[in-house]
C-alpha positions as CSV (number, residue, x, y, z in Angstrom):
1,X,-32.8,21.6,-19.9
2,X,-34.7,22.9,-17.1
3,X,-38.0,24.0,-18.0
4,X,-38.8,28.1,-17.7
5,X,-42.1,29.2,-16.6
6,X,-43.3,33.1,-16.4
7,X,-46.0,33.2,-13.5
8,X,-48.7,35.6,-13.7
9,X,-51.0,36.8,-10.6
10,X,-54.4,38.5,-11.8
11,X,-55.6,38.5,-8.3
12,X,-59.5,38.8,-8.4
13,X,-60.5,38.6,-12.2
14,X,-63.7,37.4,-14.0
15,X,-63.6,34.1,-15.2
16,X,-63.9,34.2,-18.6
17,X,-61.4,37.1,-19.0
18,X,-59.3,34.7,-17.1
19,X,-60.7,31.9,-19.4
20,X,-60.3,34.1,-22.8
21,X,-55.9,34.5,-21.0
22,X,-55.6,31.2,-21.0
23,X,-56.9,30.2,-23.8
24,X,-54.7,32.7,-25.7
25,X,-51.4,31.2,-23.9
26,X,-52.3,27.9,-24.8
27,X,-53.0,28.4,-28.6
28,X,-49.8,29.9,-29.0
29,X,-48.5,27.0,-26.9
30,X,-49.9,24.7,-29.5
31,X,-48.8,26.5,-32.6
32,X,-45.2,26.9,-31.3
33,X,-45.5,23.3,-31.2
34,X,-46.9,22.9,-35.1
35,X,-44.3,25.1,-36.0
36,X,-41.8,23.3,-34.2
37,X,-42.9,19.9,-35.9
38,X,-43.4,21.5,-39.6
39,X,-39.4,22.7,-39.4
40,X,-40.3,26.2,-39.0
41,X,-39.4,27.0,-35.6
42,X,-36.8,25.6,-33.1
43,X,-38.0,27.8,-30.6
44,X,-40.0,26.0,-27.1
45,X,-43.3,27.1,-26.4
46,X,-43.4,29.3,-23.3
47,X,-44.9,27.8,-19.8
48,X,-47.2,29.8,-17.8
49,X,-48.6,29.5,-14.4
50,X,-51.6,31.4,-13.7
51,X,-52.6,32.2,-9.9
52,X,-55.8,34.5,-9.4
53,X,-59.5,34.4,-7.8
54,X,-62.8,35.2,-9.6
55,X,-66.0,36.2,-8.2
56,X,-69.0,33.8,-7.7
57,X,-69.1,31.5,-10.6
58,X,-70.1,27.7,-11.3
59,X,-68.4,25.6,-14.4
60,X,-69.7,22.4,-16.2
61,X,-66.6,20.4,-17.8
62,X,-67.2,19.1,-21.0
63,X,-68.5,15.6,-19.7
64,X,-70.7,16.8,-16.7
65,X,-74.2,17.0,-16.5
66,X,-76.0,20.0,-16.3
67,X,-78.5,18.4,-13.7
68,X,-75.7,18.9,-11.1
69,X,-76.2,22.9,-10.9
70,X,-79.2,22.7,-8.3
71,X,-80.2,26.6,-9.2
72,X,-81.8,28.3,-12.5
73,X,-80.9,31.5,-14.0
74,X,-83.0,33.7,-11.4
75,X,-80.8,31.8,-8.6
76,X,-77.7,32.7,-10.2
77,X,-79.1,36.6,-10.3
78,X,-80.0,36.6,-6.6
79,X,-76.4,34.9,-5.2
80,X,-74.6,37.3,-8.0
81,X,-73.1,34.1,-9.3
82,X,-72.5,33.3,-13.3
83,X,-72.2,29.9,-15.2
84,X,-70.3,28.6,-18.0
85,X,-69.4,25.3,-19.7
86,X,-66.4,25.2,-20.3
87,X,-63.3,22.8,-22.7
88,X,-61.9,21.4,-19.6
89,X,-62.9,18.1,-17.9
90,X,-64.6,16.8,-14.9
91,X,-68.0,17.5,-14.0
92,X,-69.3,21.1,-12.1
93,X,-67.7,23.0,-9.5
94,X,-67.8,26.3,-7.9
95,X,-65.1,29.2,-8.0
96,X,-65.3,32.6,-5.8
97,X,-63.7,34.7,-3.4
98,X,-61.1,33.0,-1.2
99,X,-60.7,30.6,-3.5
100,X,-56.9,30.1,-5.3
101,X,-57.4,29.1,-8.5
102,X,-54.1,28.0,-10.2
103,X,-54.1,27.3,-14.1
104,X,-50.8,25.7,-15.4
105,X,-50.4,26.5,-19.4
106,X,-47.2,24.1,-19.4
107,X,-45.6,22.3,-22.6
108,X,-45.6,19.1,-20.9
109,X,-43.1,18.1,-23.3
110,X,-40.6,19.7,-21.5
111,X,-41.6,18.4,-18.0
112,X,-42.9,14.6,-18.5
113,X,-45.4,13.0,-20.9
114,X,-47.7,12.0,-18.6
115,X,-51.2,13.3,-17.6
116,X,-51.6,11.0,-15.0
117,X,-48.5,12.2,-13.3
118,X,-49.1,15.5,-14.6
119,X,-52.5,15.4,-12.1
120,X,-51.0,13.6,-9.3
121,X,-48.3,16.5,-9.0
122,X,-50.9,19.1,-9.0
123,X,-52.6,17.2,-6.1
124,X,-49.3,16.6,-4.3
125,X,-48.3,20.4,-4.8
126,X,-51.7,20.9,-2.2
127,X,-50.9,17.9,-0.2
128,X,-47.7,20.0,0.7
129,X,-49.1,23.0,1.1
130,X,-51.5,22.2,3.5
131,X,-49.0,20.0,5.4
132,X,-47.1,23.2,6.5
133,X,-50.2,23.7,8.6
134,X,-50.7,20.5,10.1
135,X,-53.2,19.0,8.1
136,X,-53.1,15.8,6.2
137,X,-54.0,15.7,2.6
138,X,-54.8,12.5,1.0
139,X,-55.8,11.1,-2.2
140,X,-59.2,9.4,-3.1
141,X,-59.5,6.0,-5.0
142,X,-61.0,7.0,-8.6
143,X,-61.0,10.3,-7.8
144,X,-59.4,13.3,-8.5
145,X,-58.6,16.2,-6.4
146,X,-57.2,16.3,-2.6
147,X,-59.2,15.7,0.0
148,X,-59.3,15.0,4.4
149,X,-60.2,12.1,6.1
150,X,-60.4,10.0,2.5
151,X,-61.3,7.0,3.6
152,X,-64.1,7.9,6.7
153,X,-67.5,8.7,6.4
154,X,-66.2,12.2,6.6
155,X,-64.3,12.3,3.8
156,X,-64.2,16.1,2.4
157,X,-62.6,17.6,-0.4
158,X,-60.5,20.7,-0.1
159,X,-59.2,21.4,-3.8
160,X,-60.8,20.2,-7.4
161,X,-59.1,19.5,-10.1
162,X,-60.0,19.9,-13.8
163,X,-57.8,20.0,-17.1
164,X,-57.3,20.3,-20.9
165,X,-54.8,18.9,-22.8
166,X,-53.8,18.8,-26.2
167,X,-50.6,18.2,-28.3
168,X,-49.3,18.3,-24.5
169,X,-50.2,21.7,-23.5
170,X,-52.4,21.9,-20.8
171,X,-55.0,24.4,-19.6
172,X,-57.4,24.7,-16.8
173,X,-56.2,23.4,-13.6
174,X,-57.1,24.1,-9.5
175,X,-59.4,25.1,-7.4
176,X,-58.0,25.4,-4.1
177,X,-60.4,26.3,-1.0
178,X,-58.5,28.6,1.4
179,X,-61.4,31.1,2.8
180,X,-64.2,30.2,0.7
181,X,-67.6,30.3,1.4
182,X,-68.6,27.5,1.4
183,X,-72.0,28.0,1.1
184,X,-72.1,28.1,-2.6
185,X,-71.3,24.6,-2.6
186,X,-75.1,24.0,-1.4
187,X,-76.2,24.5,-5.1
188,X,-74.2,22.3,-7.0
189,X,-73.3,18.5,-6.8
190,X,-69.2,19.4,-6.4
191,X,-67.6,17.6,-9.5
192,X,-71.0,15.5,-9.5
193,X,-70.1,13.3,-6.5
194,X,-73.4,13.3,-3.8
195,X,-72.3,11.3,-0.8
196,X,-69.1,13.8,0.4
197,X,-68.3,17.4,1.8
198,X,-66.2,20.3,0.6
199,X,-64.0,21.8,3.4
200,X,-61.5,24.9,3.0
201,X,-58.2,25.9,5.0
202,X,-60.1,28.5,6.9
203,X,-62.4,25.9,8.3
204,X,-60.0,23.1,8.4
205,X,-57.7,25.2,11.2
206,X,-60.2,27.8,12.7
207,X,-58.3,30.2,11.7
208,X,-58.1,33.4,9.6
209,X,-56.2,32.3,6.2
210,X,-55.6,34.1,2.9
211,X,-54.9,33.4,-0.3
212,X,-51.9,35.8,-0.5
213,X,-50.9,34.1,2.4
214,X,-50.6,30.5,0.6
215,X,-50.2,31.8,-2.9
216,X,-46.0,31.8,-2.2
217,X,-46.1,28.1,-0.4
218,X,-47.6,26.6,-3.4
219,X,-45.8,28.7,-5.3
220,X,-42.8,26.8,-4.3
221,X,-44.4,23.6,-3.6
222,X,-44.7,23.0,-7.4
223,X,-41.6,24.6,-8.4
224,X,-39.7,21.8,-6.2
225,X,-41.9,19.2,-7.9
226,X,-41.9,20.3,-11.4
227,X,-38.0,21.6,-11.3
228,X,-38.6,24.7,-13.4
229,X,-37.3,28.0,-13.4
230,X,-39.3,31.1,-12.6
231,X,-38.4,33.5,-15.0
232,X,-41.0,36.3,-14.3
233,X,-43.7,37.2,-12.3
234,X,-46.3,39.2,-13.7
């Protein structure tokens, strides 16, 4: 059966009413899937795929280390930027404007039980994205994420990846920079690796690029690689 997924597109939102959606998708997710396995319900848990941008804000996964936010509190106040920890994993990184932030709330049960592939298609959904405008997306050895010029000294990543997972539903997802300022970047250590860049779209082609613009391509970059249905867009 082909997997259905209703997509949903907050545009700008705050991240942790974003965080708080999410988070209600996937516990129902979960119990569907308790129910399911008790004998109580034959119904399938419901995929989502969230697509939105949230102001200035910088996230610690549950394994990063809070050393790698270069600014204190009074920092934070003067660039208008917030911080959480969050439940997902990887180490920090920084969402804001111009930024497409994807967050997949999928039954993977449905698609393939496999995390590792799971992450791979996320980065290959970018890799094809980006490829539509010429430039090459690559992956890095140990890492996650997508990323130009890999293997050079100029190696520089242009979408983070972080997720959650449990009893196969996922949470959390992509950070994909399109128009970003970049600038933010400055005060973190970007998913706690020191030695390489962060690039966007925007500064990749010289060009002015939007997220509504590459919302759709994605869009359809992983409904070809996951095969699902779109049901509804919200």
């Amino acid at each position: 059966m082909t997997p259905r997924v209703t997509c949903h597109f907050l545009g700008k939102i705050d991240y942790k009413t974003a965080w708080e959606f999410q988070e209600k998708l996937f516990q129902e997710g979960v119990q569907q899937k308790i129910a399911i396995r008790n004998g109580e319900s034959t119904a399938l848990p419901k995929n989502h795929l969230i697509f939105c941008e949230h102001p200035h804000v910088f996230t610690l996964g549950k394994s990063g280390d809070r050393q790698h936010l270069l600014i204190d509190q009074s920092g934070l106040d003067e660039k208008e930027a917030q911080f959480y920890q969050i439940n997902r994993g990887g180490d920090i990184t920084y969402h804001g404007p111009g930024q497409l932030v994807v967050y997949p709330i999928f039954d993977l049960e449905q698609f393939f039980t496999d995390i590792h592939k799971y992450m791979r298609y996320l980065e290959e959904a970018v890799i094809r994205t980006i490829a539509n405008y010429g430039i090459q997306g690559e992956r890095c050895d140990g890492l996650t994420g997508v990323w130009i010029d890999a293997t050079t000294p100029k190696a520089r990543k242009i979408c983070a990846m972080g997720v959650k997972s449990s009893r196969w539903m996922t949470m959390h997802g992509i950070g994909f920079n399109i128009c970003t300022d970049l600038s933010y970047f400055n005060h973190i250590v970007p998913c706690g690796i020191q030695d390489k860049a962060v690039t966007s779209l925007k500064n990749e082609l010289n060009l002015q690029v939007t997220v509504d613009e590459i919302t759709p391509i994605l869009l359809k970059e992983l409904t070809d690689l996951f095969n699902f249905e779109v049901i509804a867009k919200l």
